[in-house]
C-alpha positions, 0 to 999 in steps of 0.5 A: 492241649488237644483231647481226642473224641475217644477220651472224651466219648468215655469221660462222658459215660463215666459222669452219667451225661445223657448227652457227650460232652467234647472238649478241644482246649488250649488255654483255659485261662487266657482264652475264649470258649466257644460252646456249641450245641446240637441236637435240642430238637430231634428231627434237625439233623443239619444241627446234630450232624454239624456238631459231629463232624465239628467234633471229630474233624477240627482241631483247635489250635488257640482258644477253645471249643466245647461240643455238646453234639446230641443233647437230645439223643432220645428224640434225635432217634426217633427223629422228633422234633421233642419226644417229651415236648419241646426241650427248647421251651424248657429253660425257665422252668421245667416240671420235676416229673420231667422226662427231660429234666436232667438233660436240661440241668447238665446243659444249664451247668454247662452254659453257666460255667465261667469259662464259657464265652459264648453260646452256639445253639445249632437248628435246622428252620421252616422255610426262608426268612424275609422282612416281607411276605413272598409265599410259604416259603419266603416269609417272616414267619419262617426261621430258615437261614438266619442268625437268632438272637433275642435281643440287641445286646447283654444287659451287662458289658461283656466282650462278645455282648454287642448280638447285633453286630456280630450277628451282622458280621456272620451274616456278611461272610454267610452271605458272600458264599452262598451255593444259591442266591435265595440261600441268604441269611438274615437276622431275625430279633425276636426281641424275646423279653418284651415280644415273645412269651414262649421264647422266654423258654428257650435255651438261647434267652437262657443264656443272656439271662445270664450275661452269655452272649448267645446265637441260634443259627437256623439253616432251611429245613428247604435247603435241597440235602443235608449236607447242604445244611451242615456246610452252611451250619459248619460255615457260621460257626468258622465265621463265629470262632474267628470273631471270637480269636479262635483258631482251628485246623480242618482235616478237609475242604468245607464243601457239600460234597466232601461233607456228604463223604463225612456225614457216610462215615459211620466209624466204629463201635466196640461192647463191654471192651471185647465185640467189635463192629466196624459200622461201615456197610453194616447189614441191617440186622445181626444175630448171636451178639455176645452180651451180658443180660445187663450192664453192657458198655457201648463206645461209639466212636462217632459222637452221634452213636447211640443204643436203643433196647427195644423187644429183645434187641439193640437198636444201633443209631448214628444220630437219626439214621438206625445202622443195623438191630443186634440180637443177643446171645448171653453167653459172656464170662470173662473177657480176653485180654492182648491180642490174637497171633494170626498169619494174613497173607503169610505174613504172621501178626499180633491183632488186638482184641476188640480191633479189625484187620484185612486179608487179601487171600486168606489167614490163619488164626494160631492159638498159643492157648490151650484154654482158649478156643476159636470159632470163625463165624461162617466157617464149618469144618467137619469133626474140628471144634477149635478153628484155629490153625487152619488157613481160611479164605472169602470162598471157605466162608458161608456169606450170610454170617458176614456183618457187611452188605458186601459179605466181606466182613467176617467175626473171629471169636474166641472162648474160654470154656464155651463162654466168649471172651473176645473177637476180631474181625476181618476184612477180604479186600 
């Protein structure tokens, strides 16, 4: 069975997770698990943003697909590559003071689980990898564009156990798609138990340690765009789902430039069940939001979204790229349940709370509720305190209360007893 991003976005909340965990089965029992992890390092964003649109665009049809997209979302905020040190060089040991010890314990967890077949660790490296020494850029130091594995095989049989061969078989289908020829992938061993002390740290010789089959992929930090670097990230692990017999459905063509359309595609955010933001084209900073003093609940839709408080407001991200800062108002009681009675157009209409609607001329709100009151954010009307019931269109609306860079967008709040309780919001086409 299918499980939808929005169950899931909740579910993680209600285990305390410091990152989303997605998970799109069909049989547990009788077929593989594929989990892929993004975000370990915060300023790969190729990674991360990979492993969204992984999340909200394929459905998985047999096997399975475990989603760790934002493992490391304070860093991945900030931009940086680890904002407590390397997360990636933590997996042998970790210092119990740690500011990363949770996240590192849960991802353990979960790639120690008995139904995971294999490991994806998703990064964005320096350069492009060669055997022989070129210049900066094309090199055997870089990490760029490969297949990482540390070693040529588990230790113990297992099914997906031979790294280099499948290693060598993504490769070969990397290979004969490439945008640009330089673009091509290799494989890189680092042979970690006998020749790299740190990599002993990392989360991929973590895994094998424990008899999991376990890759990095590495796209070049040098690749011209991001969406670049998510085709190629989102091509590898196709190539890995079919090795494995995993079967999938996308809801769009793998290419660069429909992957840029994706990753523009901010979706939504809803606080405490009754504000609702429609994130597309949100102006960079909004005042008077309603919020409790502590304890307010943010669900994002989009996997990589998250909330920062910092000097008196909430700082609104989607992975690294910061959408818009709220500043607060405190005035939350009790919350509004059902829907809003509005005719849009003259066409009457139930809207839900906490949802949104367009209008192409006007709208008018009806209140069948004598103890609820409705303030339309940007509209005055001399002596009236209650908005409702008067008609309203985009010219009767003060644009610098819109929430959208196009003024369009425009909040419809409701109160009990001067106290919010809940919203729509509308758009002007």
């Amino acid at each position: 069975m299918y499980f939808s991003i929005f169950l899931f976005l909740c579910m993680t909340s209600l285990y305390a997770l410091p990152f989303n965990f997605i998970k799109k089965e069909t049989d547990t029992l009788n077929t593989p698990t594929l989990l892929v992890i993004g975000g370990i390092h915060g300023n790969e964003p190729g990674g991360y943003f990979s492993a969204a649109i992984l999340s909200r665009y394929y459905t998985i049809t047999e096997g399975n697909l475990w989603i760790v997209p934002d493992l490391n979302r304070p860093s991945i905020q900030q931009n940086d590559r680890g904002i407590n040190g390397d997360m990636n060089r933590k997996f042998a040991d970790i210092d119990p003071q740690d500011a990363d010890l949770e996240t590192v314990q849960e991802i353990q967890k979960i790639i120690t689980e008995k139904q995971v077949s294999l490991v994806l660790n998703l990064h964005d490296g320096h350069g492009f990898y060669r055997k022989e020494h070129l210049n900066t850029i094309f090199n055997p130091n870089a990490w760029g564009q490969t297949c990482v594995i540390d070693q040529g095989s588990l230790d113990t049989e297992h099914p997906f156990g031979n790294l280099n061969e499948i290693a060598s078989k993504v490769n070969l289908e990397l290979n004969n798609a490439l945008i640009a020829d330089h673009h091509f992938f290799d494989i890189r061993n680092t042979n970690t138990r006998f020749d790299d002390e740190t990599m002993k740290h990392s989360l991929t010789f973590f895994s094998v340690s424990h008899n999991k089959p376990a890759f990095a992929i590495e796209t070049s930090k040098n690749l011209p765009t991001l969406p670049h670097k998510v085709f190629y990230q989102l091509h590898a692990i196709e190539c890995y789902m079919k090795l494995m017999g995993i079967k999938y459905k996308r809801s769009f063509d793998l290419t660069p430039d429909t992957i840029h359309e994706l990753l523009n595609t901010y979706e939504e955010l809803t606080i405490n069940n009754g504000f609702y933001l429609n994130l597309k084209n949100l102006k960079n900073s909004l005042s008077f939001i309603p919020l409790q003093s502590e304890g307010n609940e943010f669900k994002f839709t989009h996997p990589l979204g998250s909330v920062q408080k910092k000097d008196g407001q909430y700082d609104i991200f989607i992975g690294n790229q910061k959408i818009s800062s709220l500043t607060p108002s405190y005035h939350i009681k009790e919350s509004c349940s059902g829907s809003v009675s509005i005719i849009v157009d003259g066409e009457a209409k139930e809207i839900p709370i906490a949802t949104d609607f367009f209008a192409t001329a006007d709208f008018k709100v009806i209140n069948k509720d004598t103890n609820r009151r409705i303030n339309i954010i940007g509209f005055t009307y001399k002596g009236i305190k209650d908005e409702a019931n008067i008609r309203v269109g985009l010219n009767d609306l003060d644009s610098k209360y819109s929430i959208d860079t196009s003024n369009k967008s425009y909040r419809i709040e409701l109160y009990k007893q001067n106290h919010f309780c809940g919203m729509v919001l509308v758009h002007f086409k």
